[in-house]
C-alpha positions in Angstrom: 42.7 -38.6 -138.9 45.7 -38.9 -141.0 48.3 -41.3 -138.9 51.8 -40.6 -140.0 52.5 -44.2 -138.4 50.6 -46.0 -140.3 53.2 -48.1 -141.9 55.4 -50.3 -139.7 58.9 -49.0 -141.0 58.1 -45.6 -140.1 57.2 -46.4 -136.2 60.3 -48.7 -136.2 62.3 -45.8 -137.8 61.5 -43.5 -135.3 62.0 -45.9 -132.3 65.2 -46.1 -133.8 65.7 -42.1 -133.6 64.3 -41.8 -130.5 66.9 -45.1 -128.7 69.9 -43.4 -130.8 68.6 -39.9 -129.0 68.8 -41.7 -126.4 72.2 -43.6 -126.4 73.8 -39.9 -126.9 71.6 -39.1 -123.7 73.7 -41.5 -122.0 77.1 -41.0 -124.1 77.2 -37.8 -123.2 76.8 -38.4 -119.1 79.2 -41.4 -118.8 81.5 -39.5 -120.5 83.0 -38.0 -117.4 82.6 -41.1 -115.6 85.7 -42.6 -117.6 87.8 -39.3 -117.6 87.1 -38.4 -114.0 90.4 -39.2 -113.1 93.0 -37.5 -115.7 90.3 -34.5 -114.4 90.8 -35.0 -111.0 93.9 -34.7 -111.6 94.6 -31.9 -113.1 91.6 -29.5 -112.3 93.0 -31.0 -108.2 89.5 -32.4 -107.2 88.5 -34.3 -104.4 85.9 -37.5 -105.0 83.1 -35.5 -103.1 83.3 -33.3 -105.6 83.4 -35.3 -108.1 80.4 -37.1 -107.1 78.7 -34.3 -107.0 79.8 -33.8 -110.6 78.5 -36.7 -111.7 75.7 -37.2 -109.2 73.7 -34.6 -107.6 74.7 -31.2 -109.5 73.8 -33.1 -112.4 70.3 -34.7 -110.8 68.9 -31.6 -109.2 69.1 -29.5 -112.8 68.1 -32.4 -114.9 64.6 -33.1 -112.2 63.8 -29.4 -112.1 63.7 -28.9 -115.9 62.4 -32.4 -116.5 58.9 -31.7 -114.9 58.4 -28.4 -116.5 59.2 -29.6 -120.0 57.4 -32.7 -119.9 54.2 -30.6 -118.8 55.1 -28.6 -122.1 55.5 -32.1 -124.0 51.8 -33.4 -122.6 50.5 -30.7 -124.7 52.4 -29.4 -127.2 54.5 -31.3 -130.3 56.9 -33.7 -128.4 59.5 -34.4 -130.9 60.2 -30.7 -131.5 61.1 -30.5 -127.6 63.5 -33.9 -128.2 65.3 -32.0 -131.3 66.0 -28.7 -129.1 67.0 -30.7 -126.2 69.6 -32.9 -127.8 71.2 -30.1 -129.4 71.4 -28.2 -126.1 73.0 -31.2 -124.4 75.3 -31.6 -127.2 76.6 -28.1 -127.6 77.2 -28.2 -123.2 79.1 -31.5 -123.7 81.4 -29.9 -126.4 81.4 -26.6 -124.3 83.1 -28.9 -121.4 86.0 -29.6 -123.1 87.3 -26.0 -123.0 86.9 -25.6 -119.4 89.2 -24.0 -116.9 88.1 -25.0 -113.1 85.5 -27.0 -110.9 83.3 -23.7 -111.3 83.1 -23.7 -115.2 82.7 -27.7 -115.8 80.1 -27.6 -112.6 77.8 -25.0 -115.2 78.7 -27.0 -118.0 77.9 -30.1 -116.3 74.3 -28.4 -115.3 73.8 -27.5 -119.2 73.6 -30.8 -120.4 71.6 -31.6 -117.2 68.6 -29.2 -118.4 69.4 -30.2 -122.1 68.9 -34.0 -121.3 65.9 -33.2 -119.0 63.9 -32.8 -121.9 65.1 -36.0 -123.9 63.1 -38.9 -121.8 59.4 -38.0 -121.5 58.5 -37.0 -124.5 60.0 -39.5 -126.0 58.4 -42.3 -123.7 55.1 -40.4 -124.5 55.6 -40.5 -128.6 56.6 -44.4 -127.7 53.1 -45.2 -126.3 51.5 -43.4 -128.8 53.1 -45.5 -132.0 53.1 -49.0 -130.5 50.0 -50.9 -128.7 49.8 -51.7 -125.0 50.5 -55.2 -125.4 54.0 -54.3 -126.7 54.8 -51.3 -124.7 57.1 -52.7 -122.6 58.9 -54.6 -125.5 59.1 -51.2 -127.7 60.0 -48.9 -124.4 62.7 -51.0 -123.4 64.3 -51.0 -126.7 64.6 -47.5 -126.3 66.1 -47.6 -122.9 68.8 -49.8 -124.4 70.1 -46.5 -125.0 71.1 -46.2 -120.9 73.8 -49.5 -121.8 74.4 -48.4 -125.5 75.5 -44.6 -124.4 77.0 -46.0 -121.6 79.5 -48.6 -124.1 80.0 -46.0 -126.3 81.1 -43.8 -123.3 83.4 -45.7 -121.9 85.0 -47.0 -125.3 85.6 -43.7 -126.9 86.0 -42.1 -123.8 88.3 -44.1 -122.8 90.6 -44.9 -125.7 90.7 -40.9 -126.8 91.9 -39.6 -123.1 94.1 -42.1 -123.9 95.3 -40.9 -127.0 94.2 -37.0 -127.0 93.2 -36.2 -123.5 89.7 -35.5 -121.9 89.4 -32.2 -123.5 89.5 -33.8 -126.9 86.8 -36.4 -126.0 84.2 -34.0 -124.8 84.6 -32.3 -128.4 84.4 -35.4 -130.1 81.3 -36.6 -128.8 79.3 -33.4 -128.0 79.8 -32.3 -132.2 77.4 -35.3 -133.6 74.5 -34.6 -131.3 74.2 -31.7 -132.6 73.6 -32.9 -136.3 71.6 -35.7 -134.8 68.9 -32.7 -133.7 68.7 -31.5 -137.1 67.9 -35.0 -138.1 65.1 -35.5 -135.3 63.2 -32.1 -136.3 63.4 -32.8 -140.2 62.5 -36.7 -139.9 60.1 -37.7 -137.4 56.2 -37.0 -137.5 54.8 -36.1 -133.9 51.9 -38.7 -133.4 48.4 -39.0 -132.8 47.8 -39.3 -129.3 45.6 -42.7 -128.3 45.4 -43.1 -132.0 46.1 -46.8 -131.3 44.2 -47.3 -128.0 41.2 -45.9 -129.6 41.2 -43.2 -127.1 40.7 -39.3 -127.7 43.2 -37.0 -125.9 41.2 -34.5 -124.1 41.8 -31.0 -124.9 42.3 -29.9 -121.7 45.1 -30.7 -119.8 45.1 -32.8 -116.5 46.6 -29.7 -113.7 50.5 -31.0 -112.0 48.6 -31.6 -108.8 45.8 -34.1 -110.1 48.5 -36.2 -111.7 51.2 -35.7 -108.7 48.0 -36.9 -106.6 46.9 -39.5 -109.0 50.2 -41.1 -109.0 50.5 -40.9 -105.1 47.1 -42.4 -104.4 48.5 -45.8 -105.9 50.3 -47.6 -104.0 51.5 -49.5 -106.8 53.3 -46.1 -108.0 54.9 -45.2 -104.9 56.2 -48.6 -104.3 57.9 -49.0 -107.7 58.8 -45.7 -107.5 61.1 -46.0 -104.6 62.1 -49.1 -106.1 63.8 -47.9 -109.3 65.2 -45.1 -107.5 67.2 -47.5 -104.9 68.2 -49.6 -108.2 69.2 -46.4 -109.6 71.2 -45.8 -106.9 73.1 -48.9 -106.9 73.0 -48.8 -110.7 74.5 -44.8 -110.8 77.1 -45.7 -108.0 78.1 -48.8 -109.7 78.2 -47.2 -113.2 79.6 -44.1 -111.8 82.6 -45.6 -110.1 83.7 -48.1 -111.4 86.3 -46.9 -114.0 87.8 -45.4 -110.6 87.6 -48.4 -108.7 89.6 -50.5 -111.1 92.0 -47.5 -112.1 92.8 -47.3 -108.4 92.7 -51.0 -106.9 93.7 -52.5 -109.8 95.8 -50.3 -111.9 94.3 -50.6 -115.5 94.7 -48.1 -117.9 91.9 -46.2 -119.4 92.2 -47.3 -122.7 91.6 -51.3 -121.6 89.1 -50.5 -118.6 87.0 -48.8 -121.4 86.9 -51.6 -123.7 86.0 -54.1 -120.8 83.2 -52.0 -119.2 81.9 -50.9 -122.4 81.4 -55.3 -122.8 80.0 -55.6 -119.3 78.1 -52.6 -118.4 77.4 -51.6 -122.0 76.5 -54.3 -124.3 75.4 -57.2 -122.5 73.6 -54.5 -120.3 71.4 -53.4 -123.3 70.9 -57.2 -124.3 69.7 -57.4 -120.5 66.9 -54.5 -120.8 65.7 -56.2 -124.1 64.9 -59.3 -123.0 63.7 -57.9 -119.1 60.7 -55.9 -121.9 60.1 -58.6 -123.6 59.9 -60.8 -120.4 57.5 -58.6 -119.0 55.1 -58.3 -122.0 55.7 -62.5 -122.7 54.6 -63.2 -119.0 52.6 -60.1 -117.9 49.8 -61.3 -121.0 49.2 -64.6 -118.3 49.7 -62.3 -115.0 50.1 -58.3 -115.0 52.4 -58.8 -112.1 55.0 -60.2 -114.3 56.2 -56.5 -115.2 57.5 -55.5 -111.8 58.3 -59.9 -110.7 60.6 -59.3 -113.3 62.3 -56.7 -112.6 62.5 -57.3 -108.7 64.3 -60.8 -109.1 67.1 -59.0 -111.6 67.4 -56.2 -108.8 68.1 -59.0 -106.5 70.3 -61.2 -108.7 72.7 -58.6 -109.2 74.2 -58.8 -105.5 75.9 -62.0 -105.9 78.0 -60.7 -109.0 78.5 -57.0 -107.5 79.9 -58.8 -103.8 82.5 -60.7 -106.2 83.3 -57.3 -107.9 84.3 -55.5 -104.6 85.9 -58.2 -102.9 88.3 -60.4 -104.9 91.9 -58.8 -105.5 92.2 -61.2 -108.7 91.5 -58.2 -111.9 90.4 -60.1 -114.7 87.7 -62.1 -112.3 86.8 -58.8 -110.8 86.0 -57.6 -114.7 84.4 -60.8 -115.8 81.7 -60.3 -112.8 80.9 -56.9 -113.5 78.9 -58.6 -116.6 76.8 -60.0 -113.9 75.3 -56.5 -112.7 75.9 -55.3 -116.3 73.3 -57.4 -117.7 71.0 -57.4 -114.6 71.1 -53.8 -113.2 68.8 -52.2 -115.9 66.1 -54.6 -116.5 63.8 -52.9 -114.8 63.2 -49.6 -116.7 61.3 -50.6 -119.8 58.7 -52.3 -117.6 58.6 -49.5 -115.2 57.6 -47.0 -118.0 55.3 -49.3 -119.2 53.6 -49.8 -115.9 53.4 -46.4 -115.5 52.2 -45.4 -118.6 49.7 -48.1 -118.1 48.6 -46.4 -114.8 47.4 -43.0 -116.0 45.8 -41.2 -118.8 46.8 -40.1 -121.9 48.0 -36.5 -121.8 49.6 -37.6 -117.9 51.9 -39.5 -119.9 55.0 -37.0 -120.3 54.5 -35.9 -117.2 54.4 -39.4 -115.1 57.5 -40.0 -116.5 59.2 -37.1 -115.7 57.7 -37.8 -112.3 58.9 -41.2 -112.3 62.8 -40.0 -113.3 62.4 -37.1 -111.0 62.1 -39.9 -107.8 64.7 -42.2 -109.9 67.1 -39.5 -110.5 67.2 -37.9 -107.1 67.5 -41.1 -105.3 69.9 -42.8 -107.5 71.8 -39.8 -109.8 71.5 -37.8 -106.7 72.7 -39.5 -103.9 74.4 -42.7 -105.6 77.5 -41.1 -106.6 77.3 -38.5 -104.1 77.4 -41.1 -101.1 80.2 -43.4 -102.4 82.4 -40.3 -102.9 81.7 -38.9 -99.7 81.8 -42.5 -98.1 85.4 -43.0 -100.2 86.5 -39.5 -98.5 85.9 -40.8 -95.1 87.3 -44.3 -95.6 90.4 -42.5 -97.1 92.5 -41.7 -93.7 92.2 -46.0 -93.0 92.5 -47.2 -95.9 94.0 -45.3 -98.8 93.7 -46.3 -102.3 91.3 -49.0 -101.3 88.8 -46.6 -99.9 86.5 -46.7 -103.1 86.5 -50.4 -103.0 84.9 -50.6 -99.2 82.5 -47.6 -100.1 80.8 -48.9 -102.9 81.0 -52.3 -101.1 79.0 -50.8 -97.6 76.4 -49.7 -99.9 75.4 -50.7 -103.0 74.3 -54.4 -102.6 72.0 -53.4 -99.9 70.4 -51.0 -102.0 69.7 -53.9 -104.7 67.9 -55.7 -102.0 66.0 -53.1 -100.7 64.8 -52.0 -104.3 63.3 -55.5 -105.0 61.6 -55.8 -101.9 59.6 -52.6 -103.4 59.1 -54.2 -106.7 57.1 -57.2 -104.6 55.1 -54.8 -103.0 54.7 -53.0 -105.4 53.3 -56.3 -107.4 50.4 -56.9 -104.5 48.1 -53.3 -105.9 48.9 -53.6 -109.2 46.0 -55.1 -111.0 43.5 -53.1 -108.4 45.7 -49.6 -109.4 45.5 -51.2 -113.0 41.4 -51.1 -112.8 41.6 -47.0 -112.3 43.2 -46.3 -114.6 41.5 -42.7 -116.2 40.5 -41.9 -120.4 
């Protein structure tokens, strides 16, 4: 078999590809994040519904096209499916800036949820395939740098061309390039060999959604770090979600500055922090396999001391240096999540475990994390006013960091038994 990765610049190159897909993934849904409020304002929203904007709308379009296409990508060409799907999500971004009420940005918002449904698991499935196990976890959470890197990019340019243009303009501004950036995927990167590396063949026949739904269930490892990454999603998506609100409102910033500091905190440093929580878990998982999710459970919980700082001081700039704290800690855990999943099952389950794996991380934590502070912030409002936000996101999020890495322990007790099942 000809591999079309043989040389190491051409599997680097397409990581590359596949983590800038990705950071437009993530561009594109912050976006609205940092120009939910001129919105708000002038489309006359309430923060219900703009959680559900950014939350559960979003979540339940992007899980029900994720599993469908990623049972498309587990046997069909996988990069073909990324190209058409970032250009979809691209052209809905663009598509949002012309928008008239809730009604039309609701559908536009729901666009680029089916457009990026088909982004992740193919690409997590073309990762495996071009990079051995032993740095799986290293190579996938490169690519999910492209959660912080979309999410810096979101809030800087977001933030500085409301600013300067409005929100209309920024939806334009960012949605045009994605759309080259498809051409670029289908003309440039080769569609590899499945188990070429692992020395495995890829059966023919594909594994049916039940037998790998089941498979995944029967572990308890699975279902364990499952919940868990949905609860740190939720914290993560309420956090992420929120925050240019929270500091518009309690502290007065404008959006222009706010951008520039979360894009620091939450963007940059939070890519540096899934790096190293990869390379972490492939450094110490080659003594002990439990390392992948030890990691990522002791981040989950080191982010609570920073986030409690966040909501509670009244001093801004302190408030903004302690978001790093979360920023760099919050998404550790997704590279070796993949990786421990894609370690769990076989080789054409691979697209489809991880849309499974987002559909339980997105409805728990894109669903309901956004959703719940909103609605919570609603409530809270008749008491306490502007500061509402603040005391949502406070009653909430930090206990969902906790409970998450108490499911990343357990997890960690069944993993090298789950790890011993593991099918061709």
């Amino acid at each position: 078999m000809n591999n079309p990765y043989k040389e190491p610049q051409v599997r680097n190159y397409a990581l590359g590809i596949l983590t800038l897909v990705y950071t437009f993934n993530f561009i594109d849904r912050q976006l609205l994040s940092i120009l939910q409020e001129a919105i708000k304002s002038e489309l006359l929203l309430t923060d219900a519904q703009l959680g559900l904007l950014t939350g559960f709308a979003f979540a339940m379009f992007y899980v029900t096209a994720g599993v469908p296409i990623a049972r498309l990508a587990d046997r069909s060409n996988r990069k073909n499916i990324v190209a058409a799907s970032v250009g979809l999500w691209s052209f809905m971004t663009a598509v949002s800036g012309f928008v008239q009420s809730y009604a039309q940005l609701l559908l536009a918002r729901i666009g680029v949820g089916i457009g990026e449904a088909g982004g992740s698991p193919p690409s997590h499935s073309i990762v495996s395939d071009i990079f051995p196990k032993e740095q799986r976890a290293s190579a996938l959470s490169f690519y999910s740098t492209g959660v912080n890197l979309g999410i810096m990019f979101g809030f800087l340019f977001g933030g500085w061309l409301n600013e300067f243009f409005g929100w209309r303009v920024a939806f334009l501004v960012i949605g045009v390039p994605g759309i080259i950036l498809a051409g670029i995927v289908f003309a440039t990167v080769p569609e590899p060999i499945r188990g070429l590396l692992e020395n495995k063949k890829a059966s023919d026949t594909q594994v049916p959604f039940r037998d790998v739904l089941s498979g995944l269930w029967q572990r308890k490892t699975f279902r364990h770090m499952g919940l868990a990454c949905g609860l740190n999603a939720f914290a993560g998506y309420g956090t992420v979600n929120w925050a240019a609100s929270f500091f518009i409102r309690s502290h007065g910033m404008t959006t222009g500055e706010l951008g520039t500091w979360l894009a620091l905190s939450t963007g940059l440093v939070g890519a540096i922090g899934i790096f190293v929580g990869g390379f972490l878990g492939d450094k110490l998982g080659a003594r002990d396999k439990r390392w992948y999710l030890w990691v990522p459970g002791l981040s989950t919980l080191l982010v609570v001391p920073g986030m409690l700082v966040v909501f509670l001081t009244s001093n801004t700039y302190l408030a903004l240096v302690c978001m790093f704290v979360p920023g760099f800690l919050q998404n550790i855990y997704l590279g070796n999540s993949i990786a421990t999943t894609h370690n769990l099952v076989g080789l054409r389950w691979r697209s489809t475990s991880s849309a499974i794996l987002f559909l339980i991380l997105n409805i728990i934590g894109l669903g309901l994390g956004p959703f719940a502070v909103g609605l919570l912030s609603d409530m809270f409002d008749p008491s306490l006013g502007i500061e509402s936000l603040r005391y949502a996101m406070l009653a909430v999020l930090p206990t969902a960091c906790v409970w998450s890495s108490i499911h990343f322990y357990l997890a960690s007790r069944t993993l090298n038994a789950d790890l011993e099942r593991t099918p061709e």
